[in-house]
PyMOL Python script that loads the backbone (N, CA, C, O; Angstrom):
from pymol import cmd

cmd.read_pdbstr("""\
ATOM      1  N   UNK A   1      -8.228  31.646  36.949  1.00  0.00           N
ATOM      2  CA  UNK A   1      -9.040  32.655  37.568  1.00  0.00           C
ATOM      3  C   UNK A   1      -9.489  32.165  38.934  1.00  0.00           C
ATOM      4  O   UNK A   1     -10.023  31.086  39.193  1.00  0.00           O
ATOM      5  N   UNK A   2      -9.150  33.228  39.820  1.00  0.00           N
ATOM      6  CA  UNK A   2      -9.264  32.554  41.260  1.00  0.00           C
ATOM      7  C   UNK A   2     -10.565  33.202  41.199  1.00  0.00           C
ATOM      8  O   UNK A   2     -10.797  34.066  40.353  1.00  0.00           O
ATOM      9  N   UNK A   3     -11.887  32.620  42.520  1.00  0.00           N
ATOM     10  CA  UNK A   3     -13.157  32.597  42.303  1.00  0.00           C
ATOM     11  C   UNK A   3     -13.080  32.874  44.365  1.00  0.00           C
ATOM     12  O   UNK A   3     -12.562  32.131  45.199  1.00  0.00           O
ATOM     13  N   UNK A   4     -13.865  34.298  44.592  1.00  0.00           N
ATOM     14  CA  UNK A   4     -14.048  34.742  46.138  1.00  0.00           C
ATOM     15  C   UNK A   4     -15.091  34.653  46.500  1.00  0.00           C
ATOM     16  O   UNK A   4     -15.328  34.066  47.556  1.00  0.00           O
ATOM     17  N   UNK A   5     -15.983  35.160  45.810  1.00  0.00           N
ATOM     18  CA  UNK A   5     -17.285  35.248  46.166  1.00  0.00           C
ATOM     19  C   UNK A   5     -18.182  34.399  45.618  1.00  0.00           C
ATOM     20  O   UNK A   5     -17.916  33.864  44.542  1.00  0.00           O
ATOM     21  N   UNK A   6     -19.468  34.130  46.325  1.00  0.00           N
ATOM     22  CA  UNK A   6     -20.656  33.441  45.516  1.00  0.00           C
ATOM     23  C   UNK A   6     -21.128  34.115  43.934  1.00  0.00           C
ATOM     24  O   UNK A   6     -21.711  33.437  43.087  1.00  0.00           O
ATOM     25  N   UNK A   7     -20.646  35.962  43.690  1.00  0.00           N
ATOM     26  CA  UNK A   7     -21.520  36.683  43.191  1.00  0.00           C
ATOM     27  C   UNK A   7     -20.313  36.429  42.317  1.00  0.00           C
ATOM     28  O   UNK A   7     -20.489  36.976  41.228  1.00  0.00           O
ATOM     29  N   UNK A   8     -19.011  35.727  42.399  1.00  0.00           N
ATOM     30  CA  UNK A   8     -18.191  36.200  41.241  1.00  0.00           C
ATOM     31  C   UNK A   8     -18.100  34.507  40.544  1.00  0.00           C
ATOM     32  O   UNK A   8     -17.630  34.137  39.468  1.00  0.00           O
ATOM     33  N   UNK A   9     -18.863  33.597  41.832  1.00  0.00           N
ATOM     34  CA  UNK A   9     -19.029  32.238  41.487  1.00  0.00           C
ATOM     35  C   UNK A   9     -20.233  32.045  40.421  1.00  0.00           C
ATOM     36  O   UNK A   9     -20.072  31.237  39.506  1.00  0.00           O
ATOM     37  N   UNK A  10     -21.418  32.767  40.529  1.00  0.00           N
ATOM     38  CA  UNK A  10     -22.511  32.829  39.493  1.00  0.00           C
ATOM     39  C   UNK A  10     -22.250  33.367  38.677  1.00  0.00           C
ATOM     40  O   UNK A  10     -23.104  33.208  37.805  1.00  0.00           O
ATOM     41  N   UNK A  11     -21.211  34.223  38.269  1.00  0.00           N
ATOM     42  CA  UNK A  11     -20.997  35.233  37.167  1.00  0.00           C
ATOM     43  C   UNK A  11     -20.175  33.870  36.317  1.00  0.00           C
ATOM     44  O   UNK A  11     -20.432  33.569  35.151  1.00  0.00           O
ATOM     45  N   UNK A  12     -19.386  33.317  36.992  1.00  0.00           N
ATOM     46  CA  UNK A  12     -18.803  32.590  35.928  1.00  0.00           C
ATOM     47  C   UNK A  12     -19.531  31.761  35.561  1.00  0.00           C
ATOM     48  O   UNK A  12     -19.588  31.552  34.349  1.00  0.00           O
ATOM     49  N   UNK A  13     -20.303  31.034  36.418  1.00  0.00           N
ATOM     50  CA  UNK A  13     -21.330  29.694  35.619  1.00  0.00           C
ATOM     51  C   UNK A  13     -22.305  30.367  34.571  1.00  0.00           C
ATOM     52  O   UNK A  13     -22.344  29.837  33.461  1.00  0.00           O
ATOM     53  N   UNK A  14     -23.148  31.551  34.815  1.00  0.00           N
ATOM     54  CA  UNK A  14     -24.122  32.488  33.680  1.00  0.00           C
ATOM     55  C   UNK A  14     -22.869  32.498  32.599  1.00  0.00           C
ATOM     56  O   UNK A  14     -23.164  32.147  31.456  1.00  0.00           O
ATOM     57  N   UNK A  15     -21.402  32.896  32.878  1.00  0.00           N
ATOM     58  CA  UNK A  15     -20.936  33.018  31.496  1.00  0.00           C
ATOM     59  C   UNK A  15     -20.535  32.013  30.843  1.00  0.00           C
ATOM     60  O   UNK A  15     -20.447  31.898  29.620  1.00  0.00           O
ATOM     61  N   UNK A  16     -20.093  30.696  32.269  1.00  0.00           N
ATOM     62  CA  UNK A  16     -19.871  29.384  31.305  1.00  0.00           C
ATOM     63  C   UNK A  16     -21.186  28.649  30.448  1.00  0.00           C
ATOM     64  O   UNK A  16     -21.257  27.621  29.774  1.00  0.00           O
ATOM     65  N   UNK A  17     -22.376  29.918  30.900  1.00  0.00           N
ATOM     66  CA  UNK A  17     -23.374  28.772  30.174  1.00  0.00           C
ATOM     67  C   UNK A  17     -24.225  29.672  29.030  1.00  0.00           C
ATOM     68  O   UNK A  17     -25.234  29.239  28.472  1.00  0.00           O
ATOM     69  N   UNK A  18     -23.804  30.634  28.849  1.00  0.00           N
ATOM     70  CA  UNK A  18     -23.652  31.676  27.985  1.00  0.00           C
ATOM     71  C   UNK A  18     -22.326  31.143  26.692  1.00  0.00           C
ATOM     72  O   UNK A  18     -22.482  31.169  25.471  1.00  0.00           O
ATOM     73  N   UNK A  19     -21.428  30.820  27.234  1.00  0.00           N
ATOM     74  CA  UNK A  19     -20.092  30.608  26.167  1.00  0.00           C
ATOM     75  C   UNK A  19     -21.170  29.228  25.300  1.00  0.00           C
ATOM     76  O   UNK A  19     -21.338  29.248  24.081  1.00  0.00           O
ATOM     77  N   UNK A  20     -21.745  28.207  26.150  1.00  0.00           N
ATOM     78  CA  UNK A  20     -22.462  27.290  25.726  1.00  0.00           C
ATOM     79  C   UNK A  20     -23.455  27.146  25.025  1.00  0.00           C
ATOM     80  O   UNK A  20     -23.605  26.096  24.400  1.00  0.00           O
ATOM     81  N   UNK A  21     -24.516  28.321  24.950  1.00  0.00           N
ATOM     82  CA  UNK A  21     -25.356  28.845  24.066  1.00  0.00           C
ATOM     83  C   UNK A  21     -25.357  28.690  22.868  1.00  0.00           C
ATOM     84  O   UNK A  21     -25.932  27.992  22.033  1.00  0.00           O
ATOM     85  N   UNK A  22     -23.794  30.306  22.966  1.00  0.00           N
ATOM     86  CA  UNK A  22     -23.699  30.645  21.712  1.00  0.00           C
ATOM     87  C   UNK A  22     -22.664  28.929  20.656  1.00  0.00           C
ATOM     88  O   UNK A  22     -22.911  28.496  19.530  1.00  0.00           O
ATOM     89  N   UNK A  23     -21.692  28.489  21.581  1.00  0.00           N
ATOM     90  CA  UNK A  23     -21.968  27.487  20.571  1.00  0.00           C
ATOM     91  C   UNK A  23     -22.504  25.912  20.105  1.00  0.00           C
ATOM     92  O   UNK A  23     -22.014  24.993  19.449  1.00  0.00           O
ATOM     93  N   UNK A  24     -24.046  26.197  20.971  1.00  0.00           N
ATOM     94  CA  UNK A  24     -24.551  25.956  20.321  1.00  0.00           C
ATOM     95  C   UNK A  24     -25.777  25.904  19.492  1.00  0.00           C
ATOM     96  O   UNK A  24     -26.608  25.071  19.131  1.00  0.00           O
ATOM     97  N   UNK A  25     -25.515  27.182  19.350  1.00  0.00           N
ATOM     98  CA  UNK A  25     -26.128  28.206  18.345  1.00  0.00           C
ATOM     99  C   UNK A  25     -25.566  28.012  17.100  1.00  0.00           C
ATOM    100  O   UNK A  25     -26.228  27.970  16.063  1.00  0.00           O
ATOM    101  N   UNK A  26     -24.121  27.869  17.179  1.00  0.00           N
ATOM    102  CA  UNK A  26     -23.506  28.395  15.612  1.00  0.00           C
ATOM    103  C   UNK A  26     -23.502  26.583  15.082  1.00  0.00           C
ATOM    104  O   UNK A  26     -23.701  26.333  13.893  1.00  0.00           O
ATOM    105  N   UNK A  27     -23.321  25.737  15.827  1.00  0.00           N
ATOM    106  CA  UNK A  27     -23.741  24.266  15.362  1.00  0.00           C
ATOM    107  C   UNK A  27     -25.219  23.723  14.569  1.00  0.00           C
ATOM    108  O   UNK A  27     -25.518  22.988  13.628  1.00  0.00           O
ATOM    109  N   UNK A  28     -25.871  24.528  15.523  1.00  0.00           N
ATOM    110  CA  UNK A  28     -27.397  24.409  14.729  1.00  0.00           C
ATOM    111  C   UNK A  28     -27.297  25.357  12.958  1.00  0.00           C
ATOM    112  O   UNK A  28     -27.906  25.188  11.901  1.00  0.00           O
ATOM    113  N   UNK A  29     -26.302  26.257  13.363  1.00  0.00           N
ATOM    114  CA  UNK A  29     -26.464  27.310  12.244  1.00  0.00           C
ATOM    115  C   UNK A  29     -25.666  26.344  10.946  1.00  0.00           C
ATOM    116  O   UNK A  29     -25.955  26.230   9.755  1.00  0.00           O
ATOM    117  N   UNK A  30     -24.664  25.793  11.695  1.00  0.00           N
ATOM    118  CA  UNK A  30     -24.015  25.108  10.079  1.00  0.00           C
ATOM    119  C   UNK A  30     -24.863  24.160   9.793  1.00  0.00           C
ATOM    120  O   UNK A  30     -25.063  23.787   8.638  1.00  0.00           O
ATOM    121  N   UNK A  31     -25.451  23.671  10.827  1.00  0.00           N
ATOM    122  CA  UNK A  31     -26.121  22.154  10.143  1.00  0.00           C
ATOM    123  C   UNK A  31     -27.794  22.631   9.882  1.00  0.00           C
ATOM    124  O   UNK A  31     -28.785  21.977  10.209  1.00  0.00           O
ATOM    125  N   UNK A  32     -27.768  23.800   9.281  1.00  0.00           N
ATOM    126  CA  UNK A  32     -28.816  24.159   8.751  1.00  0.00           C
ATOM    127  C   UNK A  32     -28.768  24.077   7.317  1.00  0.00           C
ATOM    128  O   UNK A  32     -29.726  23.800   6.595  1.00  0.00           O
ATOM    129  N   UNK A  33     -27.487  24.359   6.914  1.00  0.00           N
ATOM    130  CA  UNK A  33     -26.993  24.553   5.597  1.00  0.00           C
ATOM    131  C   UNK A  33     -26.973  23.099   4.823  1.00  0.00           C
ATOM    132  O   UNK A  33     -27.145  23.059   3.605  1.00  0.00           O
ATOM    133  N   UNK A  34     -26.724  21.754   5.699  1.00  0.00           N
ATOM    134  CA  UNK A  34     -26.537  20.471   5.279  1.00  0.00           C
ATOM    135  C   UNK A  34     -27.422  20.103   4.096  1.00  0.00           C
ATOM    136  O   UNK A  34     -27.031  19.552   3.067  1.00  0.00           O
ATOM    137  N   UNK A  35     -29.138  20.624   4.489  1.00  0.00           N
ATOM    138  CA  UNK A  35     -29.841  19.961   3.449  1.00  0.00           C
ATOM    139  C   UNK A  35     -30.100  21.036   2.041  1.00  0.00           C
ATOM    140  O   UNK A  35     -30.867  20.590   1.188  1.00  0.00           O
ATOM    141  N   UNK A  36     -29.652  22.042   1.858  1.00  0.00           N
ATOM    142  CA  UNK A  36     -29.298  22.984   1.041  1.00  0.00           C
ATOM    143  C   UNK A  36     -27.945  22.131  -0.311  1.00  0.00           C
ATOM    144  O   UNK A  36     -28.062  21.763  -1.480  1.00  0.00           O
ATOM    145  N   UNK A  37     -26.717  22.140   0.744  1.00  0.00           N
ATOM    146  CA  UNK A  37     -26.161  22.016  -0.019  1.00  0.00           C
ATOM    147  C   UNK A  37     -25.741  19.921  -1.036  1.00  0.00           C
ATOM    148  O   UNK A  37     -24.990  19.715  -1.989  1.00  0.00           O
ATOM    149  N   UNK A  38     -26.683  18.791  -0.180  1.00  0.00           N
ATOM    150  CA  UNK A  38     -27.054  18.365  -0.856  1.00  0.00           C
ATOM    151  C   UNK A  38     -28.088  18.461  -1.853  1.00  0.00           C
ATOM    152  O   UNK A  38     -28.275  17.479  -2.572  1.00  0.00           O
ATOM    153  N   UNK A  39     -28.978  19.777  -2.046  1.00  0.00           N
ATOM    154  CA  UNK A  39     -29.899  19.787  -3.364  1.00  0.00           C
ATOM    155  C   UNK A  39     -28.952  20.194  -4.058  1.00  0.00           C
ATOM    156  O   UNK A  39     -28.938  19.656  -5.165  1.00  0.00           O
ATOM    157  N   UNK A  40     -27.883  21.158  -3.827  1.00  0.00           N
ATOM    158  CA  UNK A  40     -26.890  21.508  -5.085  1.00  0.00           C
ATOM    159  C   UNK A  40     -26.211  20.484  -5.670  1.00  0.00           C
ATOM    160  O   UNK A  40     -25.719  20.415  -6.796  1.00  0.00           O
ATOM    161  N   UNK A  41     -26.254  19.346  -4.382  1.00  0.00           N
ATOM    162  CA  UNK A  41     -24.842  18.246  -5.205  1.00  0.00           C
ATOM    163  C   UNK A  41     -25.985  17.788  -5.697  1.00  0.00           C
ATOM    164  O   UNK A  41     -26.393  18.851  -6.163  1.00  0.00           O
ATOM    165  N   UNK A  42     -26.953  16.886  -5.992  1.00  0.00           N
ATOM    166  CA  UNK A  42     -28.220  16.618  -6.591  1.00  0.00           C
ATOM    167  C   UNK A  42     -28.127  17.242  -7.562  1.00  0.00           C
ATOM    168  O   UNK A  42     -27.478  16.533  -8.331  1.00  0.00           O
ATOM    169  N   UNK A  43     -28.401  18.269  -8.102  1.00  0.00           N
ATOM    170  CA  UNK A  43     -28.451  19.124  -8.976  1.00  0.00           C
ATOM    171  C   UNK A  43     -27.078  18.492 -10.121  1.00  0.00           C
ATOM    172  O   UNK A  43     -27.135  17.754 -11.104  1.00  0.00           O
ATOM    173  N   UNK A  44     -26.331  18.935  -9.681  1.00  0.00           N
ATOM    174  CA  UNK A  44     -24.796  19.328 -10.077  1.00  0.00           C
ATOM    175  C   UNK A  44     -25.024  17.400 -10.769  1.00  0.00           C
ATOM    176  O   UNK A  44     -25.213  17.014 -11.922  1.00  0.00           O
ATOM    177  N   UNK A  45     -24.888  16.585  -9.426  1.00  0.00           N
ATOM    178  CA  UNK A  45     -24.686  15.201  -9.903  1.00  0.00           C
ATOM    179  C   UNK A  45     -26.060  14.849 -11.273  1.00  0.00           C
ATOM    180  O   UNK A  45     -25.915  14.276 -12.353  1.00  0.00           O
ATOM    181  N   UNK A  46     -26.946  15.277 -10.838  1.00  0.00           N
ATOM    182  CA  UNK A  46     -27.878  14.615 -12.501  1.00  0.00           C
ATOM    183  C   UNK A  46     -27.504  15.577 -13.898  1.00  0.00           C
ATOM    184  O   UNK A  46     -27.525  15.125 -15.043  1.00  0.00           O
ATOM    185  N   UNK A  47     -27.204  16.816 -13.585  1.00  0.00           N
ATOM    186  CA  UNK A  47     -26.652  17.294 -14.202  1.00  0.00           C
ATOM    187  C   UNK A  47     -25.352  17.169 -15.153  1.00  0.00           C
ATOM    188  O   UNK A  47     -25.182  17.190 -16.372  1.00  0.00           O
ATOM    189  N   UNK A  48     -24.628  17.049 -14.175  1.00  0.00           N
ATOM    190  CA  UNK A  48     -22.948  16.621 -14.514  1.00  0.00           C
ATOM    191  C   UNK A  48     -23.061  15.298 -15.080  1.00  0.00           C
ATOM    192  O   UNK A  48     -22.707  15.316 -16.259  1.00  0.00           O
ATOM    193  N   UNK A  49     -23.455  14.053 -14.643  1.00  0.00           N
ATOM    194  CA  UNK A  49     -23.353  12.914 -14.355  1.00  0.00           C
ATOM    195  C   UNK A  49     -24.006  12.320 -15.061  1.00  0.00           C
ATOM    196  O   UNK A  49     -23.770  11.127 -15.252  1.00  0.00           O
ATOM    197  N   UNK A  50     -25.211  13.069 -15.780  1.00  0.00           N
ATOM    198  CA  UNK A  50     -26.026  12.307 -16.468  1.00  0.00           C
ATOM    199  C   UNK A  50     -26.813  11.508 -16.049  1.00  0.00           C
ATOM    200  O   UNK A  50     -27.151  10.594 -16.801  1.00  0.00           O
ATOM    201  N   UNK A  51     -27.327  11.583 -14.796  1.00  0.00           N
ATOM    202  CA  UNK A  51     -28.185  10.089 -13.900  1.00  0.00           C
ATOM    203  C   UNK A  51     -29.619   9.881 -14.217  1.00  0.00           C
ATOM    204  O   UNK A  51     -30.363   9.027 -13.734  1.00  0.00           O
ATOM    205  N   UNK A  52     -29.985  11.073 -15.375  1.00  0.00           N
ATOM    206  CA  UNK A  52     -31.355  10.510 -15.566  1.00  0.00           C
ATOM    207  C   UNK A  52     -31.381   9.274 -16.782  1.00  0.00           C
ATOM    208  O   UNK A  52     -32.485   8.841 -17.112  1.00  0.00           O
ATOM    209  N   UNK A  53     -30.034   8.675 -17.489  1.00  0.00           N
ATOM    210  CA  UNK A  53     -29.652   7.758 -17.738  1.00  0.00           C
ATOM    211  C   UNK A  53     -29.411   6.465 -16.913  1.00  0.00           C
ATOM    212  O   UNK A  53     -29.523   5.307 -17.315  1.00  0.00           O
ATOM    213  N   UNK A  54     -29.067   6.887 -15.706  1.00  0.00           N
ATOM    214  CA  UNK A  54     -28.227   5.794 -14.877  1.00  0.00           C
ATOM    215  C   UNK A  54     -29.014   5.896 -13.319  1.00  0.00           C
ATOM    216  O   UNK A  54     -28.774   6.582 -12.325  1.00  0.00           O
ATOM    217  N   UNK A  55     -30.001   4.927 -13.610  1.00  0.00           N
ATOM    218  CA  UNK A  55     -30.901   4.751 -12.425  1.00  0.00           C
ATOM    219  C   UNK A  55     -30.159   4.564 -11.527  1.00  0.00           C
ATOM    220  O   UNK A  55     -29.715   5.483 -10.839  1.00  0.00           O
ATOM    221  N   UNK A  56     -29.886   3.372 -11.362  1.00  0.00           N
ATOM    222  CA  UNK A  56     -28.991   2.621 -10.274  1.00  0.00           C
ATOM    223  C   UNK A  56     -27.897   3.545  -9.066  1.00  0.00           C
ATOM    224  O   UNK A  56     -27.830   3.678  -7.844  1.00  0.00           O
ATOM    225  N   UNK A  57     -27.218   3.996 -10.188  1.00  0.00           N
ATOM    226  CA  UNK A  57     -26.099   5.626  -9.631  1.00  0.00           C
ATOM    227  C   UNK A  57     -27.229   6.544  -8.777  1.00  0.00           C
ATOM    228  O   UNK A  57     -27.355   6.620  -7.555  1.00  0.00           O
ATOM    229  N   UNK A  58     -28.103   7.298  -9.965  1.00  0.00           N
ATOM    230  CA  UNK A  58     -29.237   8.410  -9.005  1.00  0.00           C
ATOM    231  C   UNK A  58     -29.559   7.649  -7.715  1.00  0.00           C
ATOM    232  O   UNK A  58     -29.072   8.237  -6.750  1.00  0.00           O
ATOM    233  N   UNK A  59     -30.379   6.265  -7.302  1.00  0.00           N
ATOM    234  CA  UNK A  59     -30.973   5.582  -6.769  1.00  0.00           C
ATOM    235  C   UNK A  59     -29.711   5.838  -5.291  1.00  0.00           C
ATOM    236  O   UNK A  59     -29.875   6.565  -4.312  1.00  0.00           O
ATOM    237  N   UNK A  60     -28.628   5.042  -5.588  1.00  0.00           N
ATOM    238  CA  UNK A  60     -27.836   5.585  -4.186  1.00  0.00           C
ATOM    239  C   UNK A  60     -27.068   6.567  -4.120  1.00  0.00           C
ATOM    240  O   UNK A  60     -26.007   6.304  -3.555  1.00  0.00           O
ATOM    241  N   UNK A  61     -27.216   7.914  -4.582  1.00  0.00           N
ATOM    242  CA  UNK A  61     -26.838   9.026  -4.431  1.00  0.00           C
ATOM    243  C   UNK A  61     -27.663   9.448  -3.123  1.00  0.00           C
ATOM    244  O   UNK A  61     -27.401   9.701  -1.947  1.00  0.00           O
ATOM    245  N   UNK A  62     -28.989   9.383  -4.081  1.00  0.00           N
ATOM    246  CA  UNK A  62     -30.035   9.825  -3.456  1.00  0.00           C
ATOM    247  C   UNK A  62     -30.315   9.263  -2.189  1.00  0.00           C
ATOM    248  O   UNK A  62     -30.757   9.926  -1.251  1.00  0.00           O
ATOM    249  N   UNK A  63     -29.952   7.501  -2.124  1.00  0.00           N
ATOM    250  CA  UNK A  63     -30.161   7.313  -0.423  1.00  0.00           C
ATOM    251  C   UNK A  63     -28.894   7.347   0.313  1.00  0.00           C
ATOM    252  O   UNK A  63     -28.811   6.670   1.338  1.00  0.00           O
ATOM    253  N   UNK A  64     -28.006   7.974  -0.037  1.00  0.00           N
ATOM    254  CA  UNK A  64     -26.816   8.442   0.830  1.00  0.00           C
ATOM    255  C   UNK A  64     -27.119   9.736   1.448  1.00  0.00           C
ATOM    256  O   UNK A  64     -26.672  10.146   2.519  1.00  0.00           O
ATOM    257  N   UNK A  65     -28.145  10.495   0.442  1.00  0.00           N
ATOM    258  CA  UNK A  65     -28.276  12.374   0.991  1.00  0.00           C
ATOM    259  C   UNK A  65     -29.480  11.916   1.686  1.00  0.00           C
ATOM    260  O   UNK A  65     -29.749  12.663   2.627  1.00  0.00           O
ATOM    261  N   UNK A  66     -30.298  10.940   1.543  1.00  0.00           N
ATOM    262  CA  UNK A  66     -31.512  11.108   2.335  1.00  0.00           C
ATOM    263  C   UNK A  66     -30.588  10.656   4.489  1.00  0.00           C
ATOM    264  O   UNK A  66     -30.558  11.068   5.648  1.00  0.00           O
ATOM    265  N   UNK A  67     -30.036   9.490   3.494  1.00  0.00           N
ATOM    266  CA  UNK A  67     -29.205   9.376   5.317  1.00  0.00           C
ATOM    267  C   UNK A  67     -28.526  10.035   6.023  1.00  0.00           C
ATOM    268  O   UNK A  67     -28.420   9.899   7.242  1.00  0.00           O
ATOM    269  N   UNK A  68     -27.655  11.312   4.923  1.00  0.00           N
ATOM    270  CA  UNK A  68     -26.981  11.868   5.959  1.00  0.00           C
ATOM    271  C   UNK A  68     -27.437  13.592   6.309  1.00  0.00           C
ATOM    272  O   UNK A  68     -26.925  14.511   6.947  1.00  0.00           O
ATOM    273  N   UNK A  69     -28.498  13.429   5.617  1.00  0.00           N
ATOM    274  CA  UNK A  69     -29.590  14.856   6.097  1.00  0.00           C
ATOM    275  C   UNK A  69     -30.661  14.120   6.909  1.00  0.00           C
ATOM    276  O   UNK A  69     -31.422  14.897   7.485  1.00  0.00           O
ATOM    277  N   UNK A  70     -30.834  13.226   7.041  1.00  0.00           N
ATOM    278  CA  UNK A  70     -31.231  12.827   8.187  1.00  0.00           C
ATOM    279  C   UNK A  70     -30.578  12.862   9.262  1.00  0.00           C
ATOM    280  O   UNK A  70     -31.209  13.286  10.230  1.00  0.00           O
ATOM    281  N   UNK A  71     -29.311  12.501   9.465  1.00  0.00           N
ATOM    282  CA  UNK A  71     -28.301  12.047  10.456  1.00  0.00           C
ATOM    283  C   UNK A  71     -28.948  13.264  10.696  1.00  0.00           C
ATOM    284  O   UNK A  71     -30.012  13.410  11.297  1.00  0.00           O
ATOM    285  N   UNK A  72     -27.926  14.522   9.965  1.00  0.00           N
ATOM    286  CA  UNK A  72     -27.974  15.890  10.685  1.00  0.00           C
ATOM    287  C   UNK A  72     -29.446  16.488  11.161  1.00  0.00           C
ATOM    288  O   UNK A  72     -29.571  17.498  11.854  1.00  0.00           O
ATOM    289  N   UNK A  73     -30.237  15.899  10.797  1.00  0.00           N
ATOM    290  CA  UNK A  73     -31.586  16.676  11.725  1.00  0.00           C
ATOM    291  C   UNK A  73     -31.796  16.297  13.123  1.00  0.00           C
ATOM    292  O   UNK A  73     -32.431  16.938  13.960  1.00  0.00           O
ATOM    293  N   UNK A  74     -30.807  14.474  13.378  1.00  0.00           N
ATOM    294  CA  UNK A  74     -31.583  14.214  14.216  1.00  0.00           C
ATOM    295  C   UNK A  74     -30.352  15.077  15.413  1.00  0.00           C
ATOM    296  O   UNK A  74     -30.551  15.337  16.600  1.00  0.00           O
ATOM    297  N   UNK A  75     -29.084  15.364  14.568  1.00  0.00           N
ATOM    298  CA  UNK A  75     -27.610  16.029  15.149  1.00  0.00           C
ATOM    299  C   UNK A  75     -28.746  17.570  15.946  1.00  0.00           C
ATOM    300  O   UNK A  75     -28.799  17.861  17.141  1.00  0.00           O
ATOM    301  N   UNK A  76     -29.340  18.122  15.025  1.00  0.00           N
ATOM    302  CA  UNK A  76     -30.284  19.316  15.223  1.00  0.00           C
ATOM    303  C   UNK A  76     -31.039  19.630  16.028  1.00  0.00           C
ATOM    304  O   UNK A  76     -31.197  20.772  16.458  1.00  0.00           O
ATOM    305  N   UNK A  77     -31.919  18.141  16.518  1.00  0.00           N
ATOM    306  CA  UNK A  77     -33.183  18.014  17.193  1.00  0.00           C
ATOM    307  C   UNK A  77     -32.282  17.474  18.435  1.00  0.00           C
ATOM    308  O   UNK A  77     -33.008  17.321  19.417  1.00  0.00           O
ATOM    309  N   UNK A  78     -30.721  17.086  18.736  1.00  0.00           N
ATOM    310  CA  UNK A  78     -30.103  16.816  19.948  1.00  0.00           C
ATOM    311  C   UNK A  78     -29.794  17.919  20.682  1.00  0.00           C
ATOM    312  O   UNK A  78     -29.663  17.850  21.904  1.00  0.00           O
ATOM    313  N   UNK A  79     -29.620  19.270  19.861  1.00  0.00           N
ATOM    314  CA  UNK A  79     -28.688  20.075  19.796  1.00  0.00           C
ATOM    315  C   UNK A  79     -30.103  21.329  20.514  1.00  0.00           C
ATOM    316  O   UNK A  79     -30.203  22.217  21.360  1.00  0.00           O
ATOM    317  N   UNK A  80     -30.925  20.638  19.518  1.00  0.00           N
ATOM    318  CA  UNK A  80     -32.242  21.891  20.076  1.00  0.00           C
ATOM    319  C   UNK A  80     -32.563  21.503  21.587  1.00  0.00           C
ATOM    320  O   UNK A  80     -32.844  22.341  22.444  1.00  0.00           O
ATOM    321  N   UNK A  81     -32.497  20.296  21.784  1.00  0.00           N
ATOM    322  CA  UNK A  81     -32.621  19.767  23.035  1.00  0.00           C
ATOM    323  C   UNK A  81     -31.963  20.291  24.197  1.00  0.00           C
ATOM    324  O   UNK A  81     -32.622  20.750  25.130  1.00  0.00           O
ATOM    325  N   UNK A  82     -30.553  20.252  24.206  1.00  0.00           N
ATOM    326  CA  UNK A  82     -29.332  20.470  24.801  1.00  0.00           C
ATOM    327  C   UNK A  82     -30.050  22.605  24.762  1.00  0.00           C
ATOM    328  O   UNK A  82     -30.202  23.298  25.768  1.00  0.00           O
ATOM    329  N   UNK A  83     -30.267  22.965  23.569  1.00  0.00           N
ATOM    330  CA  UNK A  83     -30.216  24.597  24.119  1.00  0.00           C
ATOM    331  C   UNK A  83     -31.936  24.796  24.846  1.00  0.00           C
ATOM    332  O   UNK A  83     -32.105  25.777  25.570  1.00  0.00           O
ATOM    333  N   UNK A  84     -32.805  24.095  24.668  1.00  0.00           N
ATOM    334  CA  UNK A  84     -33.592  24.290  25.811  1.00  0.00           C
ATOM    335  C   UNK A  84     -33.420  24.069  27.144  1.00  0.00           C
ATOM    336  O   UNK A  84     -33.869  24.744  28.071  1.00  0.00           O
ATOM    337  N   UNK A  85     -32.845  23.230  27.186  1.00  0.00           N
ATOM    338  CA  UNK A  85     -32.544  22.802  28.758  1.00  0.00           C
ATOM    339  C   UNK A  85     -31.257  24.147  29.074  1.00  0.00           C
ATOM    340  O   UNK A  85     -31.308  24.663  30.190  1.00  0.00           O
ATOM    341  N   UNK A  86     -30.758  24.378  28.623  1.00  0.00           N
ATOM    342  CA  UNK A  86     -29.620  25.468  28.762  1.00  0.00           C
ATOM    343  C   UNK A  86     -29.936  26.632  29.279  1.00  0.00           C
ATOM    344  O   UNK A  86     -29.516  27.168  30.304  1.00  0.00           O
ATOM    345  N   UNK A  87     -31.163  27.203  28.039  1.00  0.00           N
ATOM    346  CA  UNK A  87     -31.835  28.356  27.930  1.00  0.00           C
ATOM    347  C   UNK A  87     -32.993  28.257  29.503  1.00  0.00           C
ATOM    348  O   UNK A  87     -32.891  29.168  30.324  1.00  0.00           O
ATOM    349  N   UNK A  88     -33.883  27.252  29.725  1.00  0.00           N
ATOM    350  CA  UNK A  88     -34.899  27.226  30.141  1.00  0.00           C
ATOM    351  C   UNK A  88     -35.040  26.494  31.637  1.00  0.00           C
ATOM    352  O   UNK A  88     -36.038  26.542  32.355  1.00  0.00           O
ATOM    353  N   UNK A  89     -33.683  25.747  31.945  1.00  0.00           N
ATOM    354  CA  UNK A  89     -33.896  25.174  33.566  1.00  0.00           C
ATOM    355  C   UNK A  89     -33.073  26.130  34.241  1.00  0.00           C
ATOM    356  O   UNK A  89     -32.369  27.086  33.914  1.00  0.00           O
ATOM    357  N   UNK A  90     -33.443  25.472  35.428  1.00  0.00           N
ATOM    358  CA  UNK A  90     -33.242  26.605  36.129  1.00  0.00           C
ATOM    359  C   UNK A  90     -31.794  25.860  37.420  1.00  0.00           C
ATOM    360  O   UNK A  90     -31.297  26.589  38.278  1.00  0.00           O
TER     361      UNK A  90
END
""", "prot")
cmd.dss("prot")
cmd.show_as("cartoon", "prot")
cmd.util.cbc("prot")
cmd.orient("prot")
């Protein structure tokens, strides 16, 4: 896309930073789901697995989902970062 004007030069940066928004919008949206669907594996694993027998097993299940729903919040709180500055400078 050839670029003539200043007015057709801002149109593309508002839309290149518009295309940027939205994804990352839909990034925040999956990694919303992260700490959801470790309560199901939780669930499923003491359930299935029997771990209210087997401390040791529950014990690092449980600090594998605490680390990697952590990871993803802090993936979240980078991401919220990145769309304020997007949304809000100028």
């Amino acid at each position: 896309m050839e670029i003539n004007s200043k007015a057709e030069l801002d149109a593309k940066v508002e839309f290149n930073k518009i295309d940027q928004i939205q994804k990352i919008e839909s990034k925040l949206h999956r990694l919303s789901f992260i700490p959801l669907y470790f309560f199901a594996f939780l669930l499923l694993a003491y359930f299935g697995l029997d771990l209210a027998n087997d401390l040791s097993g529950a014990v690092i299940i449980l600090i594998i989902s605490i680390g990697i729903v952590g990871q993803s919040n802090v993936q979240r709180t980078n991401l919220l970062k990145e769309l304020f500055e997007l949304k809000y400078s100028k």
